[in-house]
C-alpha positions in Angstrom: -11.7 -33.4 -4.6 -13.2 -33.9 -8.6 -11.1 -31.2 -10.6 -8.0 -30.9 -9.4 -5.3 -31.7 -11.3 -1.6 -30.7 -10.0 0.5 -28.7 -7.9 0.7 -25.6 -10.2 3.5 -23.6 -7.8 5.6 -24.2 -5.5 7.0 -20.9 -3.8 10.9 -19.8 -2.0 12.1 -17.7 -0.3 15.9 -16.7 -2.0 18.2 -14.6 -0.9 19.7 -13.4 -4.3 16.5 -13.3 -7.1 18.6 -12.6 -9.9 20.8 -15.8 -9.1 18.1 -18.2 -8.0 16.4 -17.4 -11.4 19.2 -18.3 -13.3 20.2 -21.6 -11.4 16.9 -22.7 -11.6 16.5 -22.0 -15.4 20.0 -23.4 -16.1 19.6 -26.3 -14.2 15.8 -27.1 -14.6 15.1 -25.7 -18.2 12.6 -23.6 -16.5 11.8 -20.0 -18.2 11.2 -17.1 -16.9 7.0 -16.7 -16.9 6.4 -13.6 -14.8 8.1 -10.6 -12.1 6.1 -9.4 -9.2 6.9 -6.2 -8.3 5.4 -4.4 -4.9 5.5 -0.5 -5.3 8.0 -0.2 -8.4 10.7 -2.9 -6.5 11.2 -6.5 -8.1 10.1 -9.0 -5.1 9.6 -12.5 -6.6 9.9 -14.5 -10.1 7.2 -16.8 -11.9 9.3 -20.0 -13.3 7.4 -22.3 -15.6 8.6 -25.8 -16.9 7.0 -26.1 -20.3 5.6 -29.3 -18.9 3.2 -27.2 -17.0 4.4 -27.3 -13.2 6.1 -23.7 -11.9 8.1 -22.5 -9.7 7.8 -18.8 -7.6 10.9 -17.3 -6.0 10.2 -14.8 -3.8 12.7 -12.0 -1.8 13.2 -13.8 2.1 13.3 -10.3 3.4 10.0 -9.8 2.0 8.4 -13.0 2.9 6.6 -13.5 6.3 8.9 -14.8 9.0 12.0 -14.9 6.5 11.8 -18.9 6.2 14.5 -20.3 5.6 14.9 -24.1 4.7 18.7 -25.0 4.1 19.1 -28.6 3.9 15.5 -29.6 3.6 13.5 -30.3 0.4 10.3 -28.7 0.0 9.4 -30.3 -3.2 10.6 -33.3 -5.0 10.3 -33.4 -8.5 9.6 -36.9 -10.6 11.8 -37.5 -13.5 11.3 -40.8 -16.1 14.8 -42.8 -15.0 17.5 -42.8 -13.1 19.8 -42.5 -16.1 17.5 -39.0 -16.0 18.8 -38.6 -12.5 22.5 -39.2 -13.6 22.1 -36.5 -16.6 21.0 -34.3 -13.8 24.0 -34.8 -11.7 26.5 -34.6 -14.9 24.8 -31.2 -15.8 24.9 -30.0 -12.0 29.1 -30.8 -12.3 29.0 -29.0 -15.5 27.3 -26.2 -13.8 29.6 -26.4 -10.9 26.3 -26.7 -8.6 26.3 -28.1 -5.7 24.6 -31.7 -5.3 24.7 -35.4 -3.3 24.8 -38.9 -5.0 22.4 -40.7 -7.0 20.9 -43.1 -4.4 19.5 -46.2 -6.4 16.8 -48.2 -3.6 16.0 -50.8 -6.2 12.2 -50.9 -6.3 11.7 -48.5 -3.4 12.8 -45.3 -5.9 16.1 -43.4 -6.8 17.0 -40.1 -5.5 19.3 -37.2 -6.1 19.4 -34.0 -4.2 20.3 -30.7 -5.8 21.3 -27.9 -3.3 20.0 -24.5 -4.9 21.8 -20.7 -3.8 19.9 -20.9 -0.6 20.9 -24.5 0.2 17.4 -25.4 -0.4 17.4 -29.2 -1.5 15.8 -29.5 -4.8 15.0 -33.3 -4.8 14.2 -35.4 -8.1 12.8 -38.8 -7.7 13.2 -42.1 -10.0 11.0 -44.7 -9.8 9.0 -43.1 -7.4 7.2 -46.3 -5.1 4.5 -43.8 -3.6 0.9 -43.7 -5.0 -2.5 -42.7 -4.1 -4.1 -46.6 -4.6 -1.5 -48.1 -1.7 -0.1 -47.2 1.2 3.8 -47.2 1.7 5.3 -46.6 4.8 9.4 -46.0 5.1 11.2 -46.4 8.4 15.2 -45.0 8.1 17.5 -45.9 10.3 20.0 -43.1 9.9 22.7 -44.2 8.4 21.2 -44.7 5.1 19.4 -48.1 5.5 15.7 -48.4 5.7 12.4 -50.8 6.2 9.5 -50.9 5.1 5.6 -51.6 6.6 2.4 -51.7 4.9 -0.2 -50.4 8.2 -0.1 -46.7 8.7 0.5 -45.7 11.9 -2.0 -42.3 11.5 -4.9 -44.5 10.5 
């Protein structure tokens, strides 16, 4: 659809507020942009990157259904190179946060998964191979391997 332009949130559900806010400022240089209070009580936290993309964290006990999505990455974030993805992993250590390995695919993209407080897998892409002008499709084999095809199966 004409006008639209990016993802402008993405919202969690966190466990601790006052510690998800700071790893994901520490870690992400995001800054504090906003509080949402219901009745007088802090529930959730507006985090803005000052490239324009945010990032709400919001109390699991107050969310509907109390998601919960340890292990799984909601979003991926793009970064410029995997030496990007290897500062990120270096700052993580320095941090003493939890992460996984820089995977390097060659030509099919890079990859690094952060785990935040929650567990929640904060994934940054290199070299992403995915855009809207072709189709891609990925095939893993579990064990780290992969293949690729070029006919979607959803038509």
């Amino acid at each position: 659809m004409a006008g639209l332009v990016r993802i402008r949130h993405v919202k969690l559900p966190v466990s601790d507020l006052a510690h998800s806010v700071a790893w994901y400022c520490d870690l992400l240089d995001l800054r504090l942009a906003g509080e949402f209070r219901e009745e007088g009580e802090l529930r959730g936290a507006q985090l803005m990157h000052p490239s324009g993309f945010g990032i709400t964290l919001w109390e699991r006990e107050y969310c509907a259904g109390t998601p919960d999505f340890r292990g799984f990455d909601v979003f991926a974030l793009e970064v410029d190179s995997v030496d990007d993805l290897h500062a990120f992993a270096a700052r993580a250590d320095e941090l003493e946060y939890t992460r996984g390995e820089v995977i390097d695919r060659g030509p099919y993209g890079a990859i690094l998964d952060l785990a935040d407080p929650d567990d929640t897998v904060v994934r940054l892409l290199a070299n992403n191979p995915f855009h809207a002008d072709r189709f891609l499709g990925m095939d893993t084999d579990g064990k780290g391997g992969f293949t690729v095809y070029d006919t979607p199966t959803l038509g």
